[in-house]
C-alpha positions as CSV (number, residue, x, y, z in Angstrom):
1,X,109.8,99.7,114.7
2,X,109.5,103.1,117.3
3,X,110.4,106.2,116.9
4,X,113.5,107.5,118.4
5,X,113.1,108.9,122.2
6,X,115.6,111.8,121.8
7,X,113.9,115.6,122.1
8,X,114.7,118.7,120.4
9,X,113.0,122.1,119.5
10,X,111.6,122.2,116.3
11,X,112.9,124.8,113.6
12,X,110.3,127.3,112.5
13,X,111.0,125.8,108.6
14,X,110.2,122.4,109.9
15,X,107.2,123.3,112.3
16,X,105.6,125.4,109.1
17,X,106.4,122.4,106.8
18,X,104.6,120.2,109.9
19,X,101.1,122.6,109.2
20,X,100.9,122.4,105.8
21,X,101.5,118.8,105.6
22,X,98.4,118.8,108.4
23,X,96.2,120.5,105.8
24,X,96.5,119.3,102.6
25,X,95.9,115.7,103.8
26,X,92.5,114.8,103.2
27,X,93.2,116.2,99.7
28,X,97.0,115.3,99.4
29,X,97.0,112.8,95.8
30,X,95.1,115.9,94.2
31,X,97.3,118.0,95.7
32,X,100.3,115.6,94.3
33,X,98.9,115.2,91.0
34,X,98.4,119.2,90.0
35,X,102.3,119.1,91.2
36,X,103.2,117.0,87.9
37,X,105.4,115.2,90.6
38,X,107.8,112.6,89.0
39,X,108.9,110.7,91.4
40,X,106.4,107.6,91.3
41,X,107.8,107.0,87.6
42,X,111.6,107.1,88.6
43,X,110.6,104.7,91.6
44,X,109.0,102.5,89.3
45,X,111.3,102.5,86.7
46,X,114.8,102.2,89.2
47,X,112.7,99.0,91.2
48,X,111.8,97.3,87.6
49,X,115.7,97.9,86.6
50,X,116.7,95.9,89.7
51,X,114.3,93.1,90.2
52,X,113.0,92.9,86.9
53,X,109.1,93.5,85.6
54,X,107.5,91.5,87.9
55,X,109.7,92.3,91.5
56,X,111.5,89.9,93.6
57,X,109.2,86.6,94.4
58,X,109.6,87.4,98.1
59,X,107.8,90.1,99.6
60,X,110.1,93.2,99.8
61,X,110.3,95.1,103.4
62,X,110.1,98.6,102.3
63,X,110.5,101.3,104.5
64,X,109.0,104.8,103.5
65,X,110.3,107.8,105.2
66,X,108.2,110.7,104.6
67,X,105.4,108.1,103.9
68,X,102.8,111.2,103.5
69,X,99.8,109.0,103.0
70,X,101.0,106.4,101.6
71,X,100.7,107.8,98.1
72,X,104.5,105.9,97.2
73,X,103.5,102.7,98.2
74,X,100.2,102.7,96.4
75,X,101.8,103.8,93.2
76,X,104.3,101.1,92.7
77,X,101.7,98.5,94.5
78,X,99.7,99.4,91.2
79,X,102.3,99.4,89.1
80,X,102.7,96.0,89.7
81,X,106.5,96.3,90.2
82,X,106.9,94.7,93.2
83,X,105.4,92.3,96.2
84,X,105.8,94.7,99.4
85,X,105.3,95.0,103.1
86,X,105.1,98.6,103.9
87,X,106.6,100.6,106.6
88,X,106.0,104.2,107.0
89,X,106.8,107.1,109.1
90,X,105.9,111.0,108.9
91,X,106.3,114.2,110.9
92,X,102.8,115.1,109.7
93,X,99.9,112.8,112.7
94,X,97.2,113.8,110.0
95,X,99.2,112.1,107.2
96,X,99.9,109.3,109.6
97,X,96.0,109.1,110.7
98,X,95.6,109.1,106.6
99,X,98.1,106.7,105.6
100,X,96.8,104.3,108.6
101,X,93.2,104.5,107.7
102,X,93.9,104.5,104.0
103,X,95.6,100.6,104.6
104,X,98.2,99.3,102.7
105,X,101.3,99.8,105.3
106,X,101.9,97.3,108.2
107,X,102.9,99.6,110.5
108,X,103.3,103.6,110.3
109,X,104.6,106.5,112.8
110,X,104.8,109.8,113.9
111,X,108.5,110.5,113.5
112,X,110.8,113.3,113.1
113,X,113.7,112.4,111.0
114,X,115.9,115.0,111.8
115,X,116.3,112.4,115.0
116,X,117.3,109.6,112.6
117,X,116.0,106.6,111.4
118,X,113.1,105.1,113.5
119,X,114.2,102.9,115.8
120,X,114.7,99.0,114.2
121,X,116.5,96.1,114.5
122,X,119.8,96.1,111.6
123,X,119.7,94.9,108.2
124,X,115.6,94.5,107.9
125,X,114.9,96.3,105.3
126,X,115.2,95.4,101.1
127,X,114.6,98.5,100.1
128,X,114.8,102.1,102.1
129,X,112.5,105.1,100.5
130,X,113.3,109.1,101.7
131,X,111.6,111.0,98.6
132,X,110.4,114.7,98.9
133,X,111.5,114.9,102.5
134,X,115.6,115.5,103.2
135,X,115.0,119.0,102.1
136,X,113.5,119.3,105.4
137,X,115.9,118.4,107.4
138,X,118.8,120.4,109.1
139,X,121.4,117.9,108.5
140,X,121.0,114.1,106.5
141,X,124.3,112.7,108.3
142,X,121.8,110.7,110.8
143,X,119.3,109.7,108.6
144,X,121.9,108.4,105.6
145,X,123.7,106.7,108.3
146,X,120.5,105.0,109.7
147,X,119.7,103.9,106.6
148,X,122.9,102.1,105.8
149,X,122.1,100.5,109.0
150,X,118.5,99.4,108.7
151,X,119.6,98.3,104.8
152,X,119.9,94.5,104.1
153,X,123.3,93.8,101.9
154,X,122.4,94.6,98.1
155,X,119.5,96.7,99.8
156,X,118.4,99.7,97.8
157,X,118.1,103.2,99.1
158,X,115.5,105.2,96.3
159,X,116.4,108.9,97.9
160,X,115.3,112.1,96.3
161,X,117.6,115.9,97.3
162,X,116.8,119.0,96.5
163,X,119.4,120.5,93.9
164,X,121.6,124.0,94.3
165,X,122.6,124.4,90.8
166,X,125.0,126.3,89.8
167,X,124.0,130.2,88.4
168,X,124.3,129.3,85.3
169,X,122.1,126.3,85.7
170,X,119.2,128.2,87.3
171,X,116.2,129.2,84.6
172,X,112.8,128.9,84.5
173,X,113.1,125.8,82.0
174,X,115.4,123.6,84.1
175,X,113.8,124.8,87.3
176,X,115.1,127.6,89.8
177,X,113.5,125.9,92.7
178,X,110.0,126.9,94.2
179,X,110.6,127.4,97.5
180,X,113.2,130.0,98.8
181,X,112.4,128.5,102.5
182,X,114.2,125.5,101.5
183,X,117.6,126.7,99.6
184,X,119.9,126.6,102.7
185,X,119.3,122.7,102.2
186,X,119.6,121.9,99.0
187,X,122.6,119.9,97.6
188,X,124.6,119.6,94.9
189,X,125.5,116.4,93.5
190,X,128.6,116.5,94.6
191,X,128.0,116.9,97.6
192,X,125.2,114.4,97.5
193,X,128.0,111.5,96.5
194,X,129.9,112.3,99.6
195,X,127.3,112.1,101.6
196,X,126.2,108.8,100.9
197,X,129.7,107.3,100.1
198,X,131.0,108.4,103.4
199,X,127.8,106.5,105.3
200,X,128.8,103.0,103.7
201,X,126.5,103.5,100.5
202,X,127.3,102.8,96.9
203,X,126.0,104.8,94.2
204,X,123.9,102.5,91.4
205,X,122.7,105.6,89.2
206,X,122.3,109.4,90.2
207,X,120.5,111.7,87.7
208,X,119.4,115.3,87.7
209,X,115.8,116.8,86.4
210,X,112.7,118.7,87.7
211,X,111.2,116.4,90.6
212,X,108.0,118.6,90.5
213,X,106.2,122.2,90.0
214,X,105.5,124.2,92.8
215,X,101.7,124.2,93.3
216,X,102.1,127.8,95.4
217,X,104.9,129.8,92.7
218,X,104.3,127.4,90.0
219,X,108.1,127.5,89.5
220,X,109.7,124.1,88.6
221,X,111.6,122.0,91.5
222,X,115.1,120.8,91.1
223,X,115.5,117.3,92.1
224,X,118.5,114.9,92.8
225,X,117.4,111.6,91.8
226,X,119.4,108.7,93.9
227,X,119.6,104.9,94.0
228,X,122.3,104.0,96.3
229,X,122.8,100.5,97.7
230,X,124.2,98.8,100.6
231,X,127.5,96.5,99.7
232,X,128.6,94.3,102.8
C-alpha cells in the first residue's frame, strides 16, 4: 500500500482540521472519550452481526481510513469481535507517528483522502473503515469508488457521514451539528444511498443518530451510520 502521487493545494477547512488533529494526539482516546463518541459500539455491533460473536476464523484485512491512532482498531481488537490485520492511513503525521509507535497496524500512512484511496492492489481488503473523516473531504466520489475497488466480494464498507437534516429535524436533542465549518459537507441520507449505490455498493443497513458531542460547543453531532457491501 502507498499513497497516491497526485498534488493539490489544500483547503483552509482541511489544513485547520490537519492542526488540530496534530495536537490533540498524544492525548486523542481522552480526547475521544469526553466526546461520548459512538462509533466503536456500532462497529462492533455491525462486525458481530456479520461474522458472528467470535469473527471470521481467518484474519480479516481491514483497512482504516482516518486511522487517527489507531483508536478503531484497538476497540474491536478488544472487543474480541474479530481476528484482524490492520491498515491505516491519516492526513494527520503525528497521528500516524502515534498509531505506528502505539503497534497494532501492519502498515500505516500519511495520506490525503481527498486524492482517493491509497494506492493498492484490487479486491484485498475484507472489510474497508472511513469513520469521522468524509466530513472532511470536498467530494467522496473518489474515495467511495476506491473503496469498491480495494473491497473483496461480500467485503464490508463500515462508513460514517455527517447528516444535513432537515429544519425541522435540527434541535438540541437530536443534534444540530457542532461544527458550522463542516455543514457544506454534510449529507443527507438520500443522498448518501446514491452515493454509494452509484459506486457499485450495496446498502446492508443505514441508520441515523448522534455520532458524538462536540468537545469545543458541546452541541450534539449528527451522524449517518453505513454498512454497505461489495456484490460481484
Amino acid at each position: 500500500m502507498k499513497a497516491a502521487g497526485r498534488e493539490s493545494t489544500p483547503s483552509v477547512e482541511y489544513m485547520n482540521a490537519r492542526d488540530t488533529y496534530d495536537e490533540i494526539a498524544d492525548h486523542y482516546d481522552d480526547f475521544v472519550g469526553g466526546a461520548e463518541y459512538r462509533v466503536p459500539a456500532w462497529l462492533i455491533g455491525e462486525i458481530r452481526s456479520k461474522y458472528g460473536s467470535d469473527g471470521k476464523k481467518a484474519p480479516l484485512a481491514v483497512l482504516d481510513m482516518g486511522c487517527a491512532n489507531g483508536y478503531l482498531g484497538r476497540c474491536l481488537t478488544e472487543a474480541g469481535v474479530m481476528e484482524a490485520r490492520f491498515f491505516g492511513c491519516d492526513f494527520s503525521r503525528q497521528m500516524v507517528e502515534q498509531c505506528r509507535s502505539l503497534g497494532g497496524y501492519e502498515l500505516v500512512l500519511i495520506h490525503d483522502l481527498n486524492h482517493g484511496v491509497p494506492m493498492v492492489e484490487s479486491r484485498v481488503f475484507d472489510v474497508v473503515l472511513a469513520c469521522g473523516c468524509l466530513e472532511f473531504l470536498d467530494s467522496c466520489d473518489e474515495v467511495i469508488r476506491g473503496t469498491h475497488r480495494v473491497l473483496k466480494t461480500g467485503g464490508s464498507a463500515l462508513l460514517t457521514f455527517e447528516h444535513r437534516q432537515s429544519p425541522d429535524e435540527s434541535d438540541d436533542t437530536a443534534g444540530s451539528g457542532g461544527d458550522r465549518r463542516l455543514d457544506a459537507r454534510a449529507r443527507s441520507t438520500q443522498e448518501v444511498e446514491t452515493l454509494l449505490t452509484s459506486h457499485g455498493l450495496t446498502l446492508r443497513s443505514m441508520h441515523t443518530d448522534i455520532g458524538y458531542r462536540s468537545p469545543t460547543t458541546g452541541a450534539n453531532v449528527p451522524y449517518i451510520f453505513v454498512h454497505a457491501e461489495r456484490g460481484q
